[in-house]
MARFI-752843 format. One record per atom (N, C-alpha, C): residue in three letters; x negated, y, z. Coordinates in steps of 0.02 Angstrom, whole numbers, plus 50000, padded with zeros to 5 digits. Layout:
alaXYZ/...
***
This chain:
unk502315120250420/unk502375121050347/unk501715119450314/unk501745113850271/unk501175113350239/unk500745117650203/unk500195121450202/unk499865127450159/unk499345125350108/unk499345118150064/unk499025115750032/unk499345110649974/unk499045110249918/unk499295107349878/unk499045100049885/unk499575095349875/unk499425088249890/unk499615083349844/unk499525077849816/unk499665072849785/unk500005069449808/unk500785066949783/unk501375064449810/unk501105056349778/unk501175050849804/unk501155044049788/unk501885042949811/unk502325035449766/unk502775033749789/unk502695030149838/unk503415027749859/unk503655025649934/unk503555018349917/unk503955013249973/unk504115006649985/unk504235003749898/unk503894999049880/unk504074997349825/unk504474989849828/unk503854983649883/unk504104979849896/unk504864979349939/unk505024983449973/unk505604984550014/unk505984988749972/unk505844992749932/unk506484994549888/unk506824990349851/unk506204984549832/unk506604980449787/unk507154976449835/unk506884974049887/unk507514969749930/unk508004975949952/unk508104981149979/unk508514985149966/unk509124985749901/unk508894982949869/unk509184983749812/unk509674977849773/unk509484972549840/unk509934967349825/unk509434959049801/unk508724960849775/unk508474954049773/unk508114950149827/unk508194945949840/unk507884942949902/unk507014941049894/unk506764942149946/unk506094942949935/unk505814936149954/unk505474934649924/unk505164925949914/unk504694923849987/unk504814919150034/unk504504918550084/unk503974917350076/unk503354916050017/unk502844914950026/unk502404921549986/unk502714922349929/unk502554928649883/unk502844934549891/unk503214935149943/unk503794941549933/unk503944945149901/unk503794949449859/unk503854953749791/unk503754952449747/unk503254948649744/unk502734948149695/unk502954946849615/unk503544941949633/unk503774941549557/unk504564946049530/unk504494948149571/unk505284951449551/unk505124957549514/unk504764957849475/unk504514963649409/unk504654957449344/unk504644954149367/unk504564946649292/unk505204941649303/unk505514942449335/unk506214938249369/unk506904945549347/unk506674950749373/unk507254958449380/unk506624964549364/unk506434964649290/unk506174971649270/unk506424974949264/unk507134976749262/unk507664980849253/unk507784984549323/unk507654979549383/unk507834983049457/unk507064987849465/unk506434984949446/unk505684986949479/unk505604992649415/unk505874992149350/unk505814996849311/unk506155004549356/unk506755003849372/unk507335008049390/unk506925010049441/unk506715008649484/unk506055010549551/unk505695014549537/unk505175014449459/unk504805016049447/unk504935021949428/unk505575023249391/unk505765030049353/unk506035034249421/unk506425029549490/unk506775035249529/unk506085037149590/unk505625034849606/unk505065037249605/unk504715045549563/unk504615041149489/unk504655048649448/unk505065056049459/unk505615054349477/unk506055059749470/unk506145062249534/unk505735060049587/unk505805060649643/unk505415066549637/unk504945067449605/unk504295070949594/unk503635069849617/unk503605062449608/unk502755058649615/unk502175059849573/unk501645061649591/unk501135061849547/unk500845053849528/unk500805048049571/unk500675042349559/unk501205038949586/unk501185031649528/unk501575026949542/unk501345021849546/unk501365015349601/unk501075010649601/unk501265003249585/unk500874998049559/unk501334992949545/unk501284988049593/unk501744983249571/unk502144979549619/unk501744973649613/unk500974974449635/unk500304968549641/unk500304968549707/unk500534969449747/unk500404969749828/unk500144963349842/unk500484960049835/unk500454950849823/unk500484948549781/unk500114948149716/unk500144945349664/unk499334940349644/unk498744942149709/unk498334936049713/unk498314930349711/unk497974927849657/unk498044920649642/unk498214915449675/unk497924915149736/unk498114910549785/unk498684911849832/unk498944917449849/unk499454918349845/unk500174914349802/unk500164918149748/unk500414914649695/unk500484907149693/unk499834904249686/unk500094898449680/unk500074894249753/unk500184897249809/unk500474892349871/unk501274893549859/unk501244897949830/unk502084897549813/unk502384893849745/unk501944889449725/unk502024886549658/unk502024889249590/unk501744895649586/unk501724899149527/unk501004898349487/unk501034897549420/unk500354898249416/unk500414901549344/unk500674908049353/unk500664913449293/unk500284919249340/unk499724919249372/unk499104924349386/unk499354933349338/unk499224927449282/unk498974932249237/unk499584936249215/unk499934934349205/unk500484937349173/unk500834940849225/unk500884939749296/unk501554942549318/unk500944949249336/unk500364950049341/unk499874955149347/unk499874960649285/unk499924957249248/unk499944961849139/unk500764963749160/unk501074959149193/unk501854962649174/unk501944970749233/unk501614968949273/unk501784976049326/unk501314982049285/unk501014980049264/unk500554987149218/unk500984989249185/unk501234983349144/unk501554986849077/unk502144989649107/unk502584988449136/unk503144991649179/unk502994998849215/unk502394998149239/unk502365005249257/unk501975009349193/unk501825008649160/unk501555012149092/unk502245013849057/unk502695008249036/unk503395011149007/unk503605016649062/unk503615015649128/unk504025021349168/unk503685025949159/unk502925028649149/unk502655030549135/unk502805034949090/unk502825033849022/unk503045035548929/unk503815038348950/unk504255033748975/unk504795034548971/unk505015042149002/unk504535044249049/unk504805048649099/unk504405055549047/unk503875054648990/unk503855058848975/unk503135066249017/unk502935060849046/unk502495064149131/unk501915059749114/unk501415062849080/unk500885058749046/unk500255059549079/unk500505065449132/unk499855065949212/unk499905060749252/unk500405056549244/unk500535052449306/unk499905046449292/unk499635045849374/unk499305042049381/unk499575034449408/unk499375030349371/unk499585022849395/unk499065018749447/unk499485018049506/unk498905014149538/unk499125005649555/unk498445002149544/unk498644996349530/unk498514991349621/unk498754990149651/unk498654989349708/unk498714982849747/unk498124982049759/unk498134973949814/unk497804975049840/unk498064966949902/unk497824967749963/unk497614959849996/unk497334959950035/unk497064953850078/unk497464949750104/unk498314952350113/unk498574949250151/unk498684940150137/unk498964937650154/unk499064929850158/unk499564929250137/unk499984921850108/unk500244921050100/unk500794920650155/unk501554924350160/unk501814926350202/unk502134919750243/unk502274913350222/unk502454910850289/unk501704906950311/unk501194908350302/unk500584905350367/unk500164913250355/unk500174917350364/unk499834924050390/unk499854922050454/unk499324917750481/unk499104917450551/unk498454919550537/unk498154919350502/unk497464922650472/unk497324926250410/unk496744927350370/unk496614928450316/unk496204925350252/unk496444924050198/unk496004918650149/unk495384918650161/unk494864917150157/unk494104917650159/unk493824912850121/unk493084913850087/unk492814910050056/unk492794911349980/unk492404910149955/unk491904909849869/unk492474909249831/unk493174906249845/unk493554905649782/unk494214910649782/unk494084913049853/unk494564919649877/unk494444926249858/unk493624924749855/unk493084931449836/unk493304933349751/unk493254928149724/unk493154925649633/unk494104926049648/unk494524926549660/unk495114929649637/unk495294938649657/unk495034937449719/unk494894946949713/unk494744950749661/unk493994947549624/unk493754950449564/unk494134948449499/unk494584941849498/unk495154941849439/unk495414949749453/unk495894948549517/unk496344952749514/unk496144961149488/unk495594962749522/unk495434969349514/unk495244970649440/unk494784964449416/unk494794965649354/unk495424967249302/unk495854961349301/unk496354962649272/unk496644969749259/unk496864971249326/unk497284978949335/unk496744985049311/unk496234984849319/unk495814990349277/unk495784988749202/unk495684982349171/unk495434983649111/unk496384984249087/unk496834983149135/unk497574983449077/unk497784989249072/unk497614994749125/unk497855001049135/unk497825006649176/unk497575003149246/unk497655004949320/unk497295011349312/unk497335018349319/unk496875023049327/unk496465024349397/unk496895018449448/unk496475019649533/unk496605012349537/unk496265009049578/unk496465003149625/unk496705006749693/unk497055004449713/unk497585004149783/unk497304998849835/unk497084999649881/unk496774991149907/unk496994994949989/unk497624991449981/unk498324993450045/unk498144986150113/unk498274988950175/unk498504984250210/unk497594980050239/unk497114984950246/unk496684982950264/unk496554980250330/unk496584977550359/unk496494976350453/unk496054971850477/unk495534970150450/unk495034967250454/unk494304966950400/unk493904967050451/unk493164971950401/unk492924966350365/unk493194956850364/unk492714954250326/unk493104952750253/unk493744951250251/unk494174951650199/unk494234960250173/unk494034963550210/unk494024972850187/unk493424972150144/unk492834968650163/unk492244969050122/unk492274967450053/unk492664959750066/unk492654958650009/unk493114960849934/unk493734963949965/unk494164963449938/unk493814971249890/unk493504976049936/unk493284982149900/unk492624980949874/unk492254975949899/unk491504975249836/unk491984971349778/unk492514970449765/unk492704968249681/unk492944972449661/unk493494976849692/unk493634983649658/unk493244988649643/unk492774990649688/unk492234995249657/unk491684992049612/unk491674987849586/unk491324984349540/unk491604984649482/unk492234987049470/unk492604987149416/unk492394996149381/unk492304999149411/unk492115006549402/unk492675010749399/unk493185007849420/unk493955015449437/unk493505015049487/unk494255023449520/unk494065025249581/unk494615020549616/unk494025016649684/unk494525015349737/unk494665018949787/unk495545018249782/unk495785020249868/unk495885015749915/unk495535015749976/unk495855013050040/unk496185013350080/unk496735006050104/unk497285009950145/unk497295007150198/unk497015008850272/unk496915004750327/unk497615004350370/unk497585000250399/unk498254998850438/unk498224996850512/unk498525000450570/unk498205000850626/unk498994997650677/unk498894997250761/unk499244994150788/unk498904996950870/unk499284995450913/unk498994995450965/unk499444988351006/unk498804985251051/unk499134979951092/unk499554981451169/unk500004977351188/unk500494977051222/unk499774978251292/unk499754985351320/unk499664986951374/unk498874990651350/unk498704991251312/unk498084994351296/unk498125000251249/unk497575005051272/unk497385012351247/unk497285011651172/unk496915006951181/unk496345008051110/unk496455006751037/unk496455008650995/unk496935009150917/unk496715001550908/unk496934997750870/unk496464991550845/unk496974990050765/unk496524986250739/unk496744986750683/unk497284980650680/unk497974981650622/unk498654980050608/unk498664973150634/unk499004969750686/unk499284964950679/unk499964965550708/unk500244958350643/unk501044958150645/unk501194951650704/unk501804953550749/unk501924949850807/unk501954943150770/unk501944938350801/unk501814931450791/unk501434929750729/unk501054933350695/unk500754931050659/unk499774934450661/unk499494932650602/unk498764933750611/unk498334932750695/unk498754926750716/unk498344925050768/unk497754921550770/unk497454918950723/unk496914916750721/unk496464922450717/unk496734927850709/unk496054933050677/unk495794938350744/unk495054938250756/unk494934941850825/unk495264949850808/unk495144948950873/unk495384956350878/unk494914961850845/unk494814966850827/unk494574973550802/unk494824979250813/unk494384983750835/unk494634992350820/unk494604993950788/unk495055000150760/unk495225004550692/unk494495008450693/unk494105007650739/unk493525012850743/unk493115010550692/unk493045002150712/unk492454995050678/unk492834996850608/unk493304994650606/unk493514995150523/unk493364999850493/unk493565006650519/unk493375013750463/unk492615011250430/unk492195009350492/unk491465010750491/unk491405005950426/unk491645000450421/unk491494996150380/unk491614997450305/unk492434999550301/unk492515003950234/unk492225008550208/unk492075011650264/unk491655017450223/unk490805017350188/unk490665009550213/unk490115009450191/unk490115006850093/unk490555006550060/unk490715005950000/unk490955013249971/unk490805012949919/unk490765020949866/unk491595020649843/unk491925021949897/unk492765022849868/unk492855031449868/unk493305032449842/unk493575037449826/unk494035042149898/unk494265036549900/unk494765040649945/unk495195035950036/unk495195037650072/unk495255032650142/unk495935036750162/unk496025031550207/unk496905034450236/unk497225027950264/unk497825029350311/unk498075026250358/unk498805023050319/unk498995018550324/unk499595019050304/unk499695010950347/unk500565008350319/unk500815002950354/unk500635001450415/unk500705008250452/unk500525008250519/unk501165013750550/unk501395012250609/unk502105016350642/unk502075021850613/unk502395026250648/unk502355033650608/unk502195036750689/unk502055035250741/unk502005035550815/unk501095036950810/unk501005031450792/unk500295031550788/unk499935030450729/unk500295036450661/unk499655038350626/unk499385043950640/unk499645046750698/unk499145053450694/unk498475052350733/unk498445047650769/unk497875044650792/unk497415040850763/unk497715036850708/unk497295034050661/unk496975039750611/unk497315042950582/unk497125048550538/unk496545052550577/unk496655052650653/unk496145058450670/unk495635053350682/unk495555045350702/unk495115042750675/unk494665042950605/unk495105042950563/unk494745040950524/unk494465049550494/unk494745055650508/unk494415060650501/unk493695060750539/unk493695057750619/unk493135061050643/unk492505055350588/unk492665052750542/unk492025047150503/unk491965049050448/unk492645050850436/unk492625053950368/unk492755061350332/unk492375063150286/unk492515068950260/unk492835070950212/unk492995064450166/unk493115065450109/unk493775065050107/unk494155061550034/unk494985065850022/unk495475059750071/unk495875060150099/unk496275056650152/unk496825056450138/unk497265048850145/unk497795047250123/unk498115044750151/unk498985047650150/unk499175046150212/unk499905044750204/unk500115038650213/unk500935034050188/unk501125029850272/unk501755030350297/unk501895026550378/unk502315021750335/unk502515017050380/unk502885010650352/unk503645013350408/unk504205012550384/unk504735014050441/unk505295008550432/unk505535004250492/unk506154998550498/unk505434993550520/unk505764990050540/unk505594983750545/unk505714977650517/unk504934973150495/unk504944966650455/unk505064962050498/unk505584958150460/unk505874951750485/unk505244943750459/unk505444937450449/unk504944934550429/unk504554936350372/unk505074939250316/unk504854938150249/unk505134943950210/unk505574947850248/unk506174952150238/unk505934960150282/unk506354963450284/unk506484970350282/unk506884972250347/unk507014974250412/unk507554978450427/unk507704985350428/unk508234987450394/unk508244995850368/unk508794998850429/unk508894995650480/unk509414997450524/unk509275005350568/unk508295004450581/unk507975007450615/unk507485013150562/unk507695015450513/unk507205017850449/unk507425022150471/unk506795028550480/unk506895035550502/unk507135042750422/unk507655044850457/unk507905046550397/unk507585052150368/unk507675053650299/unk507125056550250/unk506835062950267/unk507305067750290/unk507205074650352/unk506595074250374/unk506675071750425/unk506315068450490/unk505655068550463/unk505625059950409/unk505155057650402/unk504505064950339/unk504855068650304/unk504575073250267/unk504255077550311/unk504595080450372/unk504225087450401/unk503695082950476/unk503715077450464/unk503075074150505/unk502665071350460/unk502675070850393/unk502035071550345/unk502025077150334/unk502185082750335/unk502015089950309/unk501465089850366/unk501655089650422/unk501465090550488/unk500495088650474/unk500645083350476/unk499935080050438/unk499485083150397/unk499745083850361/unk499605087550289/unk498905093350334/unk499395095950361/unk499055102350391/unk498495100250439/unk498785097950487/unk498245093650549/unk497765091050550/unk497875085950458/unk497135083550471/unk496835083450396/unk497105087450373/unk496965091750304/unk496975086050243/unk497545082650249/unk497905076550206/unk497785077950134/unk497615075950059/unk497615076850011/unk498115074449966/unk498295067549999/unk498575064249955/unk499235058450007/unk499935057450001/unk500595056450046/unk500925053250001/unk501385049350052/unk501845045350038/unk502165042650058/unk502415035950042/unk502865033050101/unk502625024850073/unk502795020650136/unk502505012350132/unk503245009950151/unk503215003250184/unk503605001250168/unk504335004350217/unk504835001650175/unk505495006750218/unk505805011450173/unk505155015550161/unk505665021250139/unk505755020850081/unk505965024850033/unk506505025949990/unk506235031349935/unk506705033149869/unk506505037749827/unk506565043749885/unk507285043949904/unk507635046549951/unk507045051849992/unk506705046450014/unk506095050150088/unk505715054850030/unk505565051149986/unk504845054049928/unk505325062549906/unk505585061049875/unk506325068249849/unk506305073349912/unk506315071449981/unk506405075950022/unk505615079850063/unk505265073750060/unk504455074650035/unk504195082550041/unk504245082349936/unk504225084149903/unk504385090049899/unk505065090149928/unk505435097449939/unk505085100649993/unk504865096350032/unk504635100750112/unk503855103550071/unk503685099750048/unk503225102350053/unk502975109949954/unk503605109849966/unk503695117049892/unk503485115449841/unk503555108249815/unk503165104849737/unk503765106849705/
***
């Protein structure tokens, strides 16, 4: 039983939306379905709310410029201003004027060649678009999800903490087919160009930037308690902690294997306690559903 008060963040945003019936774009996957179906990512945002979330995050996961435009888009700007303003209306609408909005990106690649990660001066100079953007439109935190490598981790958090919110970091861990040792997220057949790393090297690296807050997420739910107690023995400060559940197909979602909301609530409570968690949630997979039962476990 959890004996501490904690900060609820919402669940799967990108996977709720394909849950929900829109198909997720093989190169951008989410990214535009706030500006294509605001009506489906709005509806997210409010059943989130009512779930009983203290923050809600927007649907920037992938909305980096270069991103964007390997998929032929070249509205940067706008489909970035449109996820603010969407979560600011869910925001007003719900009447819950504590709620914190977090605005959230990440390093990842564009999803059909994620055999590596962008790099270079003009990858750097869209980081700092992006981060800029989402702070000066609304963002009260940056979110900088899906970390698994310390030289795209560097960069991606010297532009967010340059902006002056507080950043959160969200590292993402894995272990290889026959080995002990945690190492940081890679997805089967892809990010093969990128060496290998431990979750140990990475903490060390994040933490050398003035963020706010560190934590494990889009990593099994098997092995975050090992990442978490990693990243406790480095760190002291507030810890954040979201598992990803089902399995990703190329570009897509499978919910066949999503651990159901029960389950998944009283093994974050579990946490909570263990490694003295501040702040929970859920990544990709789960549901208002998981967040609602959450919530309950833990007496909000």
């Amino acid at each position: 039983m959890a004996s501490k008060q904690v900060a609820i963040i919402d669940g799967g945003v990108g996977t709720e939306i394909s849950r929900r019936g829109i198909p997720l774009h093989p190169v951008y996957w989410s990214a535009a379905a706030h500006v294509e179906h605001p009506d489906i990512v709005s509806a997210i945002h409010l059943d989130y709310i009512n779930a009983g979330v203290d923050i809600i995050s927007t649907n920037t996961f992938m909305t980096g410029r270069h991103v964007l435009e390997a998929g032929g888009r070249n509205d940067f700007k706008e489909i970035n201003l449109k996820a603010i303003e969407l979560a600011k209306m869910a925001r007003q609408l719900s009447g819950k004027d504590h709620l914190k909005i977090a605005g959230t990106l990440s390093p990842t690649a564009r999803m059909d060649q994620a055999n590596g990660l962008p790099r270079g001066k003009e990858i750097e100079n869209n980081f700092r678009d992006q981060a800029s953007l989402l702070a000066d439109s609304g963002a009260d935190v940056l979110l900088v999800e899906m970390l698994f490598d310390s030289e795209s981790a560097a960069s991606l958090l010297d532009a967010c903490c340059d902006t002056g919110l507080p950043v959160w970091a969200g590292l993402s861990a894995t272990k290889m087919p026959g080995k002990e040792t945690l190492m940081t997220f890679r997805q089967p057949g892809k990010h093969e160009s990128l060496a290998h790393e431990t979750f140990d090297n990475l903490i060390k690296t994040v933490i050398e930037f003035p963020i706010e807050v560190l934590g494990a997420m889009h990593t099994d739910v098997k092995l975050m308690p090992e990442a978490l107690r990693s990243i406790r023995n480095h760190w002291s400060g507030t810890i954040l902690a979201y598992a990803k559940t089902g399995t990703a197909t190329d570009h897509d979602w499978e919910f066949s294997d999503v651990i159901n909301e029960i389950e998944y609530a009283d093994i974050i409570s579990d946490w909570v306690d263990e490694f003295d968690i501040s702040i929970v949630g859920g990544c990709c997979g789960t549901s208002p559903a998981h967040i609602k039962a959450l919530v309950k476990r833990l007496n909000r």
